[in-house]
PDB file of N, CA, C, O and CB in Angstrom:
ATOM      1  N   UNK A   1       0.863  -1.182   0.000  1.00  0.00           N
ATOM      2  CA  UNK A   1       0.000   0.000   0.000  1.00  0.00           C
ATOM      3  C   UNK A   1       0.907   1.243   0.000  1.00  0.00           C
ATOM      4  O   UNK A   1       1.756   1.265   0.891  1.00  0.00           O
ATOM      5  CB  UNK A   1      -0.980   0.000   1.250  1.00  0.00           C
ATOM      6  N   UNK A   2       0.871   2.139  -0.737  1.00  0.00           N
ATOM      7  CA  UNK A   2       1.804   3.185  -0.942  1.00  0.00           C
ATOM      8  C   UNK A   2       0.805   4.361  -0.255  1.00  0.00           C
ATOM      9  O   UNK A   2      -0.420   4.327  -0.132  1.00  0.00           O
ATOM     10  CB  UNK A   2       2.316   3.398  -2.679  1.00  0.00           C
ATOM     11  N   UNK A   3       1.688   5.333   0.120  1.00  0.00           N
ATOM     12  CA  UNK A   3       1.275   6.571   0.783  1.00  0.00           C
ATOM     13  C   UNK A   3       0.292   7.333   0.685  1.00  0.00           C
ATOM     14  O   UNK A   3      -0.171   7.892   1.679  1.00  0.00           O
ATOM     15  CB  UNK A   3       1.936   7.266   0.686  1.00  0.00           C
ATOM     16  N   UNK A   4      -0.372   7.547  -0.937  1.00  0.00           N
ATOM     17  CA  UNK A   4      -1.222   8.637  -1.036  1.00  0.00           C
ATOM     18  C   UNK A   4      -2.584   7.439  -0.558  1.00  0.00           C
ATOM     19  O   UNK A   4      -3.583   8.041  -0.164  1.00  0.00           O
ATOM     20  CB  UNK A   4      -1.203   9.587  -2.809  1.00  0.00           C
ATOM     21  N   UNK A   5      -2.723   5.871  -0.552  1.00  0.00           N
ATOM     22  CA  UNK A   5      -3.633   5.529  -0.572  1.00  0.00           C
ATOM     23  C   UNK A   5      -4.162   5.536   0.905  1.00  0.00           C
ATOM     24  O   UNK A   5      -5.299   5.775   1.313  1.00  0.00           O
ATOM     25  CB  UNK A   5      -3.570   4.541  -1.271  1.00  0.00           C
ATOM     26  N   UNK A   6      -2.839   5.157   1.703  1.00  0.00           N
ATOM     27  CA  UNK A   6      -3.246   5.503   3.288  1.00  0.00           C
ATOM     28  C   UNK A   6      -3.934   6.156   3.397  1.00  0.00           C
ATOM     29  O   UNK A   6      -5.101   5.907   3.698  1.00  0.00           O
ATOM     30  CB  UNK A   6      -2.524   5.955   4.144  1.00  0.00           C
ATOM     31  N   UNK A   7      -3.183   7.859   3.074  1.00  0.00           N
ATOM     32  CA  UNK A   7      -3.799   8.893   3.212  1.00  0.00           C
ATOM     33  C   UNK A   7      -5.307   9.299   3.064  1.00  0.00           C
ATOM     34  O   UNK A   7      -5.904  10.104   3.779  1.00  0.00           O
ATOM     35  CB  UNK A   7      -3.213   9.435   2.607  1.00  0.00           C
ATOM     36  N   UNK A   8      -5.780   8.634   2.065  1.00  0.00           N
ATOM     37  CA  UNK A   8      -7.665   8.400   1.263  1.00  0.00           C
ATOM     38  C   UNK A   8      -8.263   8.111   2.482  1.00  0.00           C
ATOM     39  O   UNK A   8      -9.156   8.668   3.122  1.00  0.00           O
ATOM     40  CB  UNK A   8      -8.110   6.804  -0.088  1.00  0.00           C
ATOM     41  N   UNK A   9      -7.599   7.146   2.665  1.00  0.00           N
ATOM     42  CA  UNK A   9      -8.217   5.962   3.850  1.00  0.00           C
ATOM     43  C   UNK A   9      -8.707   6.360   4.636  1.00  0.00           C
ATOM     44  O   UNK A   9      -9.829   5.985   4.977  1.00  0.00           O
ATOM     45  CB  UNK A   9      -7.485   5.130   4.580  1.00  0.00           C
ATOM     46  N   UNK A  10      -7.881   7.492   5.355  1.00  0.00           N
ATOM     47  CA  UNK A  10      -7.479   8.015   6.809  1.00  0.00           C
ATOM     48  C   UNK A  10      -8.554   9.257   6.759  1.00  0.00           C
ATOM     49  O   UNK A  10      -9.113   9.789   7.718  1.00  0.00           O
ATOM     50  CB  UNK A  10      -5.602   8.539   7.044  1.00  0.00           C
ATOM     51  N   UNK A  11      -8.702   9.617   5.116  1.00  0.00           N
ATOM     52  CA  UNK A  11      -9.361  10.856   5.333  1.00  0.00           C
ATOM     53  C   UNK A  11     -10.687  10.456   5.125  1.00  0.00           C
ATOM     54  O   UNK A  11     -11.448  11.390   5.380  1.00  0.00           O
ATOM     55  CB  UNK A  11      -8.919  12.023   4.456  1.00  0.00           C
ATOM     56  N   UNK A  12     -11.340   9.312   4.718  1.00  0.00           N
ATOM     57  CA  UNK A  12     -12.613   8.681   4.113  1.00  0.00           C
ATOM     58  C   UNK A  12     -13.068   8.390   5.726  1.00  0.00           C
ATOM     59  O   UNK A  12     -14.184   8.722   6.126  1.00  0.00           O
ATOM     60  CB  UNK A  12     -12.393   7.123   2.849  1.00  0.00           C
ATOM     61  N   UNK A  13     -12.010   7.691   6.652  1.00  0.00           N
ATOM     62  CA  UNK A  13     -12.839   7.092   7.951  1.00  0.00           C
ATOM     63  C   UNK A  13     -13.126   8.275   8.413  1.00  0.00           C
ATOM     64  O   UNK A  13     -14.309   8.459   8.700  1.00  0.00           O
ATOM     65  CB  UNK A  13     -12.098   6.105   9.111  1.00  0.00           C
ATOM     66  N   UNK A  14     -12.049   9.535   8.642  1.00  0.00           N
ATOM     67  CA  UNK A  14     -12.491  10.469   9.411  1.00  0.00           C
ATOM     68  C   UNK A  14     -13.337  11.552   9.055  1.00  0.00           C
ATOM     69  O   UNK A  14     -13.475  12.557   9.752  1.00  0.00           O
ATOM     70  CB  UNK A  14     -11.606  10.885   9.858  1.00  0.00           C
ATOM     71  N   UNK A  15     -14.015  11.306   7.757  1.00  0.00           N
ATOM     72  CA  UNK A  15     -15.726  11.762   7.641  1.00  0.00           C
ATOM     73  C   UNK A  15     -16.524  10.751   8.054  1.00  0.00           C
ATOM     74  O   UNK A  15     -17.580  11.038   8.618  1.00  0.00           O
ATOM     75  CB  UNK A  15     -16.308  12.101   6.131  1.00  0.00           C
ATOM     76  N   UNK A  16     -16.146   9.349   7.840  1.00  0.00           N
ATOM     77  CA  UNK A  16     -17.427   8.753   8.223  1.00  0.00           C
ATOM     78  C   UNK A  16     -17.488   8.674  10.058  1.00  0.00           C
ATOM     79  O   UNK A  16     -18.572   8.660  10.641  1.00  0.00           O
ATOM     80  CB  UNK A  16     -17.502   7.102   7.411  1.00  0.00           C
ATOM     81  N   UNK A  17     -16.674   8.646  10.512  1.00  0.00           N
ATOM     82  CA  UNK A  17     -16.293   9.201  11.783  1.00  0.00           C
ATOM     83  C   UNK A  17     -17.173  10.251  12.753  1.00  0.00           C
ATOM     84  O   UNK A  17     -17.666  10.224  13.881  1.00  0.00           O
ATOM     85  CB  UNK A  17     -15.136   9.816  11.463  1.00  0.00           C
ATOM     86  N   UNK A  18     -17.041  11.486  11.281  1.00  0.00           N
ATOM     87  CA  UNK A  18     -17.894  12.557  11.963  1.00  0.00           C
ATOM     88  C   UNK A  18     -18.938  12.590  11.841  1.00  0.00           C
ATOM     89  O   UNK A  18     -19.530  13.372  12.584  1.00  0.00           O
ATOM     90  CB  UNK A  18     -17.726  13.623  11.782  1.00  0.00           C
ATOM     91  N   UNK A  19     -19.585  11.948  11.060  1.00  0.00           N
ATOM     92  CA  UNK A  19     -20.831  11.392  10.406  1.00  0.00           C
ATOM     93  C   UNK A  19     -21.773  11.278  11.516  1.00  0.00           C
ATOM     94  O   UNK A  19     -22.619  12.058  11.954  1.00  0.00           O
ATOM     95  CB  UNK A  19     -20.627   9.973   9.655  1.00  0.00           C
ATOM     96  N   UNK A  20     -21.310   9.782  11.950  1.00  0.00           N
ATOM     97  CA  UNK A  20     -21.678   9.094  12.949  1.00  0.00           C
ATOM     98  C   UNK A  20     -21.791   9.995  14.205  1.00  0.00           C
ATOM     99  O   UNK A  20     -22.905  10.402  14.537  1.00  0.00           O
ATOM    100  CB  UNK A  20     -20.798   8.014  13.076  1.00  0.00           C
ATOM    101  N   UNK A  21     -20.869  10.269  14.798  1.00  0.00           N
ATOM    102  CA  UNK A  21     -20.759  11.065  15.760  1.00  0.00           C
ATOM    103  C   UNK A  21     -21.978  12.232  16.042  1.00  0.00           C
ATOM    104  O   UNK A  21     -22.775  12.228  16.980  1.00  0.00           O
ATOM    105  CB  UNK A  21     -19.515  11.588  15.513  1.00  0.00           C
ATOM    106  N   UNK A  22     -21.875  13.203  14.964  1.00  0.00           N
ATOM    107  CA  UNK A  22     -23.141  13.901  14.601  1.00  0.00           C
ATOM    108  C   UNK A  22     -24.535  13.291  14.312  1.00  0.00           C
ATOM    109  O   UNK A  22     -25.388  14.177  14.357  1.00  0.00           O
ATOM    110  CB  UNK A  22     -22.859  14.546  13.533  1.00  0.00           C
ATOM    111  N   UNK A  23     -24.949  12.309  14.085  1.00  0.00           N
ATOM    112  CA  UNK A  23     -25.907  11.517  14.221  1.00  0.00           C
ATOM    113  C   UNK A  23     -26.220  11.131  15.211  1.00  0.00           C
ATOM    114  O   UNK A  23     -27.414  11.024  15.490  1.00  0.00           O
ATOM    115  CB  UNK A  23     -25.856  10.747  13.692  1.00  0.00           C
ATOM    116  N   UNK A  24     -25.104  10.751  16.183  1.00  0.00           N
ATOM    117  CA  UNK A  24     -25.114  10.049  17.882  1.00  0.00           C
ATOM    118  C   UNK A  24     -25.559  11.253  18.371  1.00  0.00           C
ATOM    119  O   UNK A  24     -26.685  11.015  18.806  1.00  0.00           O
ATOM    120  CB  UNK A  24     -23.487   9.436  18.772  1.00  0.00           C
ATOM    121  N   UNK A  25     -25.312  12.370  18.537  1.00  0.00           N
ATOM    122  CA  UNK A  25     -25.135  13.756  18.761  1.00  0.00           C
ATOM    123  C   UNK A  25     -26.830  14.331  18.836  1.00  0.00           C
ATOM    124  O   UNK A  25     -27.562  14.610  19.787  1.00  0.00           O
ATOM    125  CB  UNK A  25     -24.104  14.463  17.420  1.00  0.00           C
ATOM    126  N   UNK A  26     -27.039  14.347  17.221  1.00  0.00           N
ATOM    127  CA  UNK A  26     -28.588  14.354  16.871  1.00  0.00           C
ATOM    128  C   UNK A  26     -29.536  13.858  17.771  1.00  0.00           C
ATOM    129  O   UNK A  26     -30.279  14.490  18.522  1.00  0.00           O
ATOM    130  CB  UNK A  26     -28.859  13.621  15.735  1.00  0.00           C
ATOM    131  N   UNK A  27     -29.408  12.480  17.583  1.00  0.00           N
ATOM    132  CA  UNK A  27     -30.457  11.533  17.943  1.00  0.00           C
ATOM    133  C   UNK A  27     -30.487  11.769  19.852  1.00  0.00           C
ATOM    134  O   UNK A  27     -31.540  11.585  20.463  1.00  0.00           O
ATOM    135  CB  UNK A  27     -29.933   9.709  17.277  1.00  0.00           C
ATOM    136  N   UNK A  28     -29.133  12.203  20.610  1.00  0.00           N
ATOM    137  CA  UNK A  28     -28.929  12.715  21.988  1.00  0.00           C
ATOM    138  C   UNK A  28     -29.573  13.580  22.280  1.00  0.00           C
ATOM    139  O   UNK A  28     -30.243  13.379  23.293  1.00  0.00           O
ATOM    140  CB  UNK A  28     -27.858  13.089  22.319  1.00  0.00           C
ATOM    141  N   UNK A  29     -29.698  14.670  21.745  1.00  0.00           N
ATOM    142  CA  UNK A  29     -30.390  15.940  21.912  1.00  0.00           C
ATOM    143  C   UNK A  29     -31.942  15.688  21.402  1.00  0.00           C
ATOM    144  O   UNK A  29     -32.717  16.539  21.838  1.00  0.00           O
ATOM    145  CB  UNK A  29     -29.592  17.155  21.034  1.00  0.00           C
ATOM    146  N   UNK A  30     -32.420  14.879  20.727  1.00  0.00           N
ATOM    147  CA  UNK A  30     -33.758  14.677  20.596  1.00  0.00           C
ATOM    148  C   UNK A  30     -33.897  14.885  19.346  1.00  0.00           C
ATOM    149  O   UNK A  30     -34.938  14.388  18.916  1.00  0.00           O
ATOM    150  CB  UNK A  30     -34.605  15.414  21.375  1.00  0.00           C
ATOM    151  N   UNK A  31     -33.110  15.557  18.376  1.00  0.00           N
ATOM    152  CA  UNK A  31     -33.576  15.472  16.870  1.00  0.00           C
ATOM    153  C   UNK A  31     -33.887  14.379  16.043  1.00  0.00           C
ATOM    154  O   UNK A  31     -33.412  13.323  16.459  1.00  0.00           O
ATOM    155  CB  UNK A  31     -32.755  15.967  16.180  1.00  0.00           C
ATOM    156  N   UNK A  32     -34.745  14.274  14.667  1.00  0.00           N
ATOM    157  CA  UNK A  32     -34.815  13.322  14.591  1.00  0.00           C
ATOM    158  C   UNK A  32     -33.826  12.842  13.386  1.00  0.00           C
ATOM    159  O   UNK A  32     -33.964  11.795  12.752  1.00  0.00           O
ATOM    160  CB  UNK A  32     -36.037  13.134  14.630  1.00  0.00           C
ATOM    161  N   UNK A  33     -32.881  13.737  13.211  1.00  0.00           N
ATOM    162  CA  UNK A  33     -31.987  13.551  12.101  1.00  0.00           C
ATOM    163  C   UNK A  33     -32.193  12.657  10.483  1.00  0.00           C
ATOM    164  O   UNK A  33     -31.720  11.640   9.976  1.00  0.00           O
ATOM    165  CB  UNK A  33     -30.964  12.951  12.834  1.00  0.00           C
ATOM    166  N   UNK A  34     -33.132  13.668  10.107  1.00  0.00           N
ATOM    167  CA  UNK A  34     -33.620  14.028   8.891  1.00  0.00           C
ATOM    168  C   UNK A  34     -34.806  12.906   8.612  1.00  0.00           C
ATOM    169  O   UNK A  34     -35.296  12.923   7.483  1.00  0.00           O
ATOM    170  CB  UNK A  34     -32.402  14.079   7.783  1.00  0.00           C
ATOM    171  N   UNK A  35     -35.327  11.885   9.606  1.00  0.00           N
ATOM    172  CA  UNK A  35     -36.640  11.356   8.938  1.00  0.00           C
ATOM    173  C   UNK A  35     -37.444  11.902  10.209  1.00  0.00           C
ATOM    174  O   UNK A  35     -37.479  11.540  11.384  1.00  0.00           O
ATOM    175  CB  UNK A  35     -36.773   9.475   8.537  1.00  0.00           C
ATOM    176  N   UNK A  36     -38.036  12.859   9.536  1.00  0.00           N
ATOM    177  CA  UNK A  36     -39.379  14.191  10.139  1.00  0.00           C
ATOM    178  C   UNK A  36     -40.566  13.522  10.120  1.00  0.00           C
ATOM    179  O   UNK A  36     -41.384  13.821  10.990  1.00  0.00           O
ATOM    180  CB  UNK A  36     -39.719  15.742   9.048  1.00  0.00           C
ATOM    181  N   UNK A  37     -40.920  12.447   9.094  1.00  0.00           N
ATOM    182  CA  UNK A  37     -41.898  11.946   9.291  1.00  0.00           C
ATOM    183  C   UNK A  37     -42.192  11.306  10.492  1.00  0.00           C
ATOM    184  O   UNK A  37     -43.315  11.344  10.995  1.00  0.00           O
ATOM    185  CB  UNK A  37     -42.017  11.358   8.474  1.00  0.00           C
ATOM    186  N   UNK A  38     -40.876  10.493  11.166  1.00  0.00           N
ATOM    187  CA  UNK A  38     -41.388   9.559  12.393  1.00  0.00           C
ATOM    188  C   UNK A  38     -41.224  10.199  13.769  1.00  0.00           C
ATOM    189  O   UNK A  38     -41.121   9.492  14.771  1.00  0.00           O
ATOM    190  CB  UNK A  38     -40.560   8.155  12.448  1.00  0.00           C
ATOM    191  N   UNK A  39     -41.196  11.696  13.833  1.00  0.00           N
ATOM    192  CA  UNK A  39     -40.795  12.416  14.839  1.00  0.00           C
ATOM    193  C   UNK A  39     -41.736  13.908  14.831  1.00  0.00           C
ATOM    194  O   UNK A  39     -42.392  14.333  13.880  1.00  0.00           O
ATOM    195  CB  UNK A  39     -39.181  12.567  14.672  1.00  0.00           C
ATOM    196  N   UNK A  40     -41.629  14.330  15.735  1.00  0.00           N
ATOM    197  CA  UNK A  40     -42.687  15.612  16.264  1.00  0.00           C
ATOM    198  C   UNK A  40     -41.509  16.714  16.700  1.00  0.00           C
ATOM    199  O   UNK A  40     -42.101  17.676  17.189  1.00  0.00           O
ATOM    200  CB  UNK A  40     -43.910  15.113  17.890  1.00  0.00           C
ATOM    201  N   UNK A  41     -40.531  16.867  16.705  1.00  0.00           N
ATOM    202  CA  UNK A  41     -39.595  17.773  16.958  1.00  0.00           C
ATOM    203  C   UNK A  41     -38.920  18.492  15.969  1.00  0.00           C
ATOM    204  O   UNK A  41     -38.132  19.306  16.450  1.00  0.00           O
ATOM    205  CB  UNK A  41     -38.801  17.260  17.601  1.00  0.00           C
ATOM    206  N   UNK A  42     -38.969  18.462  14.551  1.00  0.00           N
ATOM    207  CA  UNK A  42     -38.028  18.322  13.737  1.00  0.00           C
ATOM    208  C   UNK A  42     -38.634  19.765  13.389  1.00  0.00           C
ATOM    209  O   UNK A  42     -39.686  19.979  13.993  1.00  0.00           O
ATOM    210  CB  UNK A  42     -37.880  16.984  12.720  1.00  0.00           C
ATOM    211  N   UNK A  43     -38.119  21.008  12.385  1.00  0.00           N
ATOM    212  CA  UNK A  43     -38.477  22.273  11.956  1.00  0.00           C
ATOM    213  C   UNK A  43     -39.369  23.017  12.829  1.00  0.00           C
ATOM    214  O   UNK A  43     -39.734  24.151  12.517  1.00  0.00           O
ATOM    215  CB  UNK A  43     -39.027  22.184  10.737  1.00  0.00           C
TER     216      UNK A  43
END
């Protein structure tokens, strides 16, 4: 595996990373993180 591909790697987990996190985040605080239909809090 050569260098620039690490690099992809490293930068692909650490969006899906924040992804998640912000979703965990969402769903903590009570939002319903973007399906409005199954929730009463959302807009």
């Amino acid at each position: 595996m050569n260098l620039s591909t690490l690099i992809v790697g490293m930068a692909v987990l650490l969006v899906v990373l924040l992804a998640v996190r912000s979703l965990r985040n969402d769903k903590k605080n009570g939002r319903c993180g973007g399906n409005c239909g199954g929730c009463s809090g959302c807009h």
